[in-house]
N, C-alpha and C positions, 0 to 999 in steps of 0.2 A: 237270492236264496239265503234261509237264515237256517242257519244246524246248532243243533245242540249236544255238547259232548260234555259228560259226567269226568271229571278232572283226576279224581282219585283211581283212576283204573289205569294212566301209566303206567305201565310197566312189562319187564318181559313176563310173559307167558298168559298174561293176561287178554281176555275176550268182551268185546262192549260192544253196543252198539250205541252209532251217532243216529240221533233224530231231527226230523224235519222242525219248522217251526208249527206244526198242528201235534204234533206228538208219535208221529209214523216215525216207524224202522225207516233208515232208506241205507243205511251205511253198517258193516260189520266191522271192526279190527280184529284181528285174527293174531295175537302177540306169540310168536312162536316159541314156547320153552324149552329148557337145555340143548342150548344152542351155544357156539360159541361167541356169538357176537349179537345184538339186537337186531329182532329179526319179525318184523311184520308184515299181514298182507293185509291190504283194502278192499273189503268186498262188497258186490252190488247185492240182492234183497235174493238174487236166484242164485248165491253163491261160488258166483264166477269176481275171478281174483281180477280187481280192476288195477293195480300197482303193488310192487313188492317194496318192500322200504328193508332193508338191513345196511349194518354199519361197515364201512370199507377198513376191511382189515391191510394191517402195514402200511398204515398213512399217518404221514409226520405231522397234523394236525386232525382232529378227529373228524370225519367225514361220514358222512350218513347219503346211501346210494338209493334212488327210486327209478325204478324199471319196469318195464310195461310188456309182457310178455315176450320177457328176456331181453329187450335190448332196454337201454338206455335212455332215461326218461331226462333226470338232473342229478345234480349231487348238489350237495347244502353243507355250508361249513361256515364256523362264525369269520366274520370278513377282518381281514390281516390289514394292520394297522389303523384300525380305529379306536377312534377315545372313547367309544361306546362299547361297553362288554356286552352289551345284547344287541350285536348287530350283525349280521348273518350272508351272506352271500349265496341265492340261488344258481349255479350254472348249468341252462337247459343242455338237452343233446345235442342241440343241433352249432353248439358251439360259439354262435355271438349273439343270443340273448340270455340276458341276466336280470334275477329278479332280485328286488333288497327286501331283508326283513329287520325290523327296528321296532323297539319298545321295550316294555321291563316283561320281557319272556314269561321271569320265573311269577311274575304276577296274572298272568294269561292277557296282559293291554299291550297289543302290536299289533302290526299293519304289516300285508304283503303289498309292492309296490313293483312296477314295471316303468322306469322313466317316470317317474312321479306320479304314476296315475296309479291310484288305489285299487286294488283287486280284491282283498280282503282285511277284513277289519277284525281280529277276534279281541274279546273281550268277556270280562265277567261282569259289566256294569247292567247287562239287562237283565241278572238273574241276583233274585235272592239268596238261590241256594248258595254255598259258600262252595261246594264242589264241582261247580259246573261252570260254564262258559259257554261262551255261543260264536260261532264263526260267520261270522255275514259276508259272501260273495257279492259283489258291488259291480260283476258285469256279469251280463247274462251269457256272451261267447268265453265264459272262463271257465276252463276242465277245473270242477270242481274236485276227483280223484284227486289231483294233482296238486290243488290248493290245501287241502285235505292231509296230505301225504308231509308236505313241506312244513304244516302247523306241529304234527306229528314229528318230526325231524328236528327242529330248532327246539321244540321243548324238551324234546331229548337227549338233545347234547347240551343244552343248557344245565339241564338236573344232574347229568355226569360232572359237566365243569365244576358245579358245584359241589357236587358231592368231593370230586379231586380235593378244592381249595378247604375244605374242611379237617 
């Protein structure tokens, strides 16, 4: 599954939609404004909230929380102690699996990764335009909401860290 998402629409309060690779809606983001903390929902085409993505307030490194009709889906935070400033740590709900994400974030070329095996691939190398990217899911049993939610989450707090160190 290959998706397209327009790059300049990060941000809170902000509404987009991700498209297929033919040029179909199949994804809403839903950026919640005046909020206190970033706060989106991922929606399906009939407007049901497929994951909530908001930032976990009172956490000693910045954590970004996705949930799935109220419970707990993963949390995503850059991964402690690596020499890689773009590299991220998925922790599912379900407590021992972990997904890694790795690449130069703030350039949209990274990989989601399960025990080395590829899940998804985003990138802006197949597209012209300079504000878009494309996420290519690389297994067809992969909750793509969730692969979706987590691209959302590490660019997020990548754009924060960065905006910090400025």
């Amino acid at each position: 599954m290959r998706l397209l998402v327009r790059d300049r629409l990060f941000g809170i309060g902000d509404d987009y939609w991700i498209e297929d690779d033919r040029g179909r809606k199949v994804f809403f983001v839903d950026g919640k404004a005046m909020r206190l903390r970033d706060t989106f929902e991922l929606k399906d085409m009939q407007g049901r909230v497929l994951v909530d993505i908001h930032a976990k307030m009172l956490a000693l490194r910045d954590t970004m929380v996705i949930e799935r009709e109220g419970e707990p889906l993963a949390r995503v935070k850059r991964k402690r102690l690596s020499l890689l400033r773009n590299h991220y740590r998925v922790e599912l709900a379900d407590g021992s699996t972990e997904l890694d994400v790795s690449g130069k974030i703030l350039d949209r070329e990274f990989a989601i990764e399960y025990e080395g095996e590829l899940l998804a691939d985003i990138s802006r190398r197949w597209f012209s335009v300079r504000d878009t990217y494309g996420v290519h899911i690389t297994r067809d049993d992969a909750d793509p909401s969730l692969l979706l939610a987590i691209t959302i989450c590490v660019i997020r707090l990548a754009e924060k860290e960065r905006g910090a160190g400025d």
